[in-house]
mmCIF file of the C-alpha atoms, coordinates in Angstrom:
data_MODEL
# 
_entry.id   MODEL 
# 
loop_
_atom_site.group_PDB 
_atom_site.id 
_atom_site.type_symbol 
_atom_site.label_atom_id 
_atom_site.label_alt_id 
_atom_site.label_comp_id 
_atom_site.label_asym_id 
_atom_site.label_entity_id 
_atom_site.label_seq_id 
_atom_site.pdbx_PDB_ins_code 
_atom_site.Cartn_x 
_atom_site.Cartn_y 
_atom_site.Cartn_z 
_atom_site.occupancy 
_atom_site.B_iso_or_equiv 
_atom_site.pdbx_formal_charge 
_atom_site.auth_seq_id 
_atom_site.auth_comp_id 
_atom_site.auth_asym_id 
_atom_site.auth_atom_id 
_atom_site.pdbx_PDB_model_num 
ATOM 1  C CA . UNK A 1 1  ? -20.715 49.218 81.721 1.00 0.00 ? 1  UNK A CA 1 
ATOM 2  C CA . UNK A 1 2  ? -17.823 47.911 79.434 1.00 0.00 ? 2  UNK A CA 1 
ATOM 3  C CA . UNK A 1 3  ? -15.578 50.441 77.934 1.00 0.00 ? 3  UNK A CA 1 
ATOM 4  C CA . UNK A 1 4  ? -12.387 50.110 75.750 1.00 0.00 ? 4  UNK A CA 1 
ATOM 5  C CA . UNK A 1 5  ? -9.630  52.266 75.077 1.00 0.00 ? 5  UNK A CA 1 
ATOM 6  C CA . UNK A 1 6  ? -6.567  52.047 72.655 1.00 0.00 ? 6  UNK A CA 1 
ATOM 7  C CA . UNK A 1 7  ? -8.830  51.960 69.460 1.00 0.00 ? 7  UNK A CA 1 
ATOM 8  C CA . UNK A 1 8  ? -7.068  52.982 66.787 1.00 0.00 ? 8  UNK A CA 1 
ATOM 9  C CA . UNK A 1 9  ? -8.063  56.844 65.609 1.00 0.00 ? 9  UNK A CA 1 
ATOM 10 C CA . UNK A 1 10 ? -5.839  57.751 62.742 1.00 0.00 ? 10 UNK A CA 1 
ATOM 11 C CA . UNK A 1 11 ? -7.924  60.653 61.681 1.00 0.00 ? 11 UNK A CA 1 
ATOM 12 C CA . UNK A 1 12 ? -7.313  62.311 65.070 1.00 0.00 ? 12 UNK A CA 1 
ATOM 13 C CA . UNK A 1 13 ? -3.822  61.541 64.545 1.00 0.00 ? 13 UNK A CA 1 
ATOM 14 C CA . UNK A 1 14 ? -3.711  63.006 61.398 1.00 0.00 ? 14 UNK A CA 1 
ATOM 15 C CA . UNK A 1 15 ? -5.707  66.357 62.984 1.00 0.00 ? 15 UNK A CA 1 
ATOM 16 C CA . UNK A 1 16 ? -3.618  67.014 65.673 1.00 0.00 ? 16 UNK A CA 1 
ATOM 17 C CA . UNK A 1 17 ? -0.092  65.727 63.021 1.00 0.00 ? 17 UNK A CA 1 
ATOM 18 C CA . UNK A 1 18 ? 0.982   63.155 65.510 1.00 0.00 ? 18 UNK A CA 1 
ATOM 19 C CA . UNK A 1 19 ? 1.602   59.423 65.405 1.00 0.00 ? 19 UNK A CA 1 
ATOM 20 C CA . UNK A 1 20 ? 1.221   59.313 69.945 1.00 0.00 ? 20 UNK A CA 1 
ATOM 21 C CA . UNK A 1 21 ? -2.757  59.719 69.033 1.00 0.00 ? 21 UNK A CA 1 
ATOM 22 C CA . UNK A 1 22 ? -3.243  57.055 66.663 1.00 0.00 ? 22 UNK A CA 1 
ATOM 23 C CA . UNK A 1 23 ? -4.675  54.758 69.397 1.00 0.00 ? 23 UNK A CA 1 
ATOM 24 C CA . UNK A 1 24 ? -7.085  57.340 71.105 1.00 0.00 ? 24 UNK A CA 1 
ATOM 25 C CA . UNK A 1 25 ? -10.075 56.202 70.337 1.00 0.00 ? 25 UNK A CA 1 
ATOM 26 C CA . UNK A 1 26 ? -12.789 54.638 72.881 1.00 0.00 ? 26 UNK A CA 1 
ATOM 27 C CA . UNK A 1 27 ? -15.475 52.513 72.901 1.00 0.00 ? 27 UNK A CA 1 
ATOM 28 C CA . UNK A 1 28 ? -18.078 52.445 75.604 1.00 0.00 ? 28 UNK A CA 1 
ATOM 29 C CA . UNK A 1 29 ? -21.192 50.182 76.072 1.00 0.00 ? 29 UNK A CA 1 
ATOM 30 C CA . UNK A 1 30 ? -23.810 50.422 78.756 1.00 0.00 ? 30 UNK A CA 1 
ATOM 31 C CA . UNK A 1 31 ? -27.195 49.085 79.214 1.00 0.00 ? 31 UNK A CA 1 
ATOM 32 C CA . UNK A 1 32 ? -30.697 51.825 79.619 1.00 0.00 ? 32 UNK A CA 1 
ATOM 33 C CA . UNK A 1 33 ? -32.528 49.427 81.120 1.00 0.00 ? 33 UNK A CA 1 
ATOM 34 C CA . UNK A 1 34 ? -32.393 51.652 84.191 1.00 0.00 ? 34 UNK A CA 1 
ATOM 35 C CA . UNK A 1 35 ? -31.479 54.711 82.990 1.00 0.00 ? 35 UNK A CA 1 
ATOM 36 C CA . UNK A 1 36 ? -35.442 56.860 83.340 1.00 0.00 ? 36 UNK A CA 1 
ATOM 37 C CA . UNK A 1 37 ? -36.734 58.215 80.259 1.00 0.00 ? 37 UNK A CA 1 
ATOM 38 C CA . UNK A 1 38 ? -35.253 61.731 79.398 1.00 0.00 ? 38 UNK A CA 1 
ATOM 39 C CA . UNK A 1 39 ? -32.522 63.801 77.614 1.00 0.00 ? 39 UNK A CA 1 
ATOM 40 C CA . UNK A 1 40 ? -28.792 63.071 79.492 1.00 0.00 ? 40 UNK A CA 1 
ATOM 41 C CA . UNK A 1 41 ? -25.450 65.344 78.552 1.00 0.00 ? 41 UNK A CA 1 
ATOM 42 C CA . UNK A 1 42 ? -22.659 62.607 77.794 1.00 0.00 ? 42 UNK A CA 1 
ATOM 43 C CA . UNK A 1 43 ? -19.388 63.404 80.145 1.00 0.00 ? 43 UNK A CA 1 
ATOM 44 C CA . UNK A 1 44 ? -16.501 61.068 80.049 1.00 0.00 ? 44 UNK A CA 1 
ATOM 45 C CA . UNK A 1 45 ? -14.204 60.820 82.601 1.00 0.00 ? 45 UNK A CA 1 
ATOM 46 C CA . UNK A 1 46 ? -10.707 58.786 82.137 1.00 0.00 ? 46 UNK A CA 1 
ATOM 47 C CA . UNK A 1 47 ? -8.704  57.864 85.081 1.00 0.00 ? 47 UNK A CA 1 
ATOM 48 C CA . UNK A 1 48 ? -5.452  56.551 84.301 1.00 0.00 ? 48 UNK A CA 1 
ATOM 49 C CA . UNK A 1 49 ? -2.463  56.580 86.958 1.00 0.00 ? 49 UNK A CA 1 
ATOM 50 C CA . UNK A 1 50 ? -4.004  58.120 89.453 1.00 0.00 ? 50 UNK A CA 1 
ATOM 51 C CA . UNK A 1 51 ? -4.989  61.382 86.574 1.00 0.00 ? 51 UNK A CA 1 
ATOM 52 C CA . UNK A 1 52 ? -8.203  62.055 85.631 1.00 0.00 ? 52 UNK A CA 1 
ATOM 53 C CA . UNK A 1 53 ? -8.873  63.639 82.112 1.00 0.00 ? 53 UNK A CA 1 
ATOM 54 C CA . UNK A 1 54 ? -12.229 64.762 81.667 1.00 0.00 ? 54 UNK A CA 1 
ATOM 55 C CA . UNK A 1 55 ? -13.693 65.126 77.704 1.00 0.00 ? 55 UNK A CA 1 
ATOM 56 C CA . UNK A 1 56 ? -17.098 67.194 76.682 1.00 0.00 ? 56 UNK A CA 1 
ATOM 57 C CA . UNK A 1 57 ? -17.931 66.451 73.835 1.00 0.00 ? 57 UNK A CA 1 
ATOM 58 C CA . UNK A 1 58 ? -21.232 68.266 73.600 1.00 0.00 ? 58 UNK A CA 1 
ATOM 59 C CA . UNK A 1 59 ? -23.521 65.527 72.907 1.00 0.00 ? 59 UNK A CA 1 
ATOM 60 C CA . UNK A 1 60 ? -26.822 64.582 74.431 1.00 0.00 ? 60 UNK A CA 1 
ATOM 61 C CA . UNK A 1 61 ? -28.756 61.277 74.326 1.00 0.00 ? 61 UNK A CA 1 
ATOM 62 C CA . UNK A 1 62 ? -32.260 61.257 74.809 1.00 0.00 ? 62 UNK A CA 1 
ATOM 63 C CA . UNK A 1 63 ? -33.393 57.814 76.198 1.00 0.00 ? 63 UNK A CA 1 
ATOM 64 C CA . UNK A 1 64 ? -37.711 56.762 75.560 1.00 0.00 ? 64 UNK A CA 1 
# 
């Protein structure tokens, strides 16, 4: 999996009315090829200095 962080989000910024979550946004890439067919909830987990922040964003994937 390759994943990126520090892209830059300026509506979320704008949401929340502060400039410290202009770079929020993520990008994450990973391959199915071995993933079985079926619906999956997406979780996201971010570990940074030894904290982990975990993020729900209520969305499924379905994978055929």
């Amino acid at each position: 999996m390759e994943s990126n962080t520090g892209i830059e989000r300026s509506d979320v910024a704008q949401a929340y009315k502060t400039s410290d979550l202009m770079n929020a946004g993520y990008k994450a890439e990973l391959s199915a090829l071995s993933i079985p067919t079926g619906s999956y909830s997406v979780f996201l987990i971010h570990e940074e200095k030894g904290a982990k922040f975990a993020c729900d964003p209520k969305l499924s994937v379905t994978v055929k």
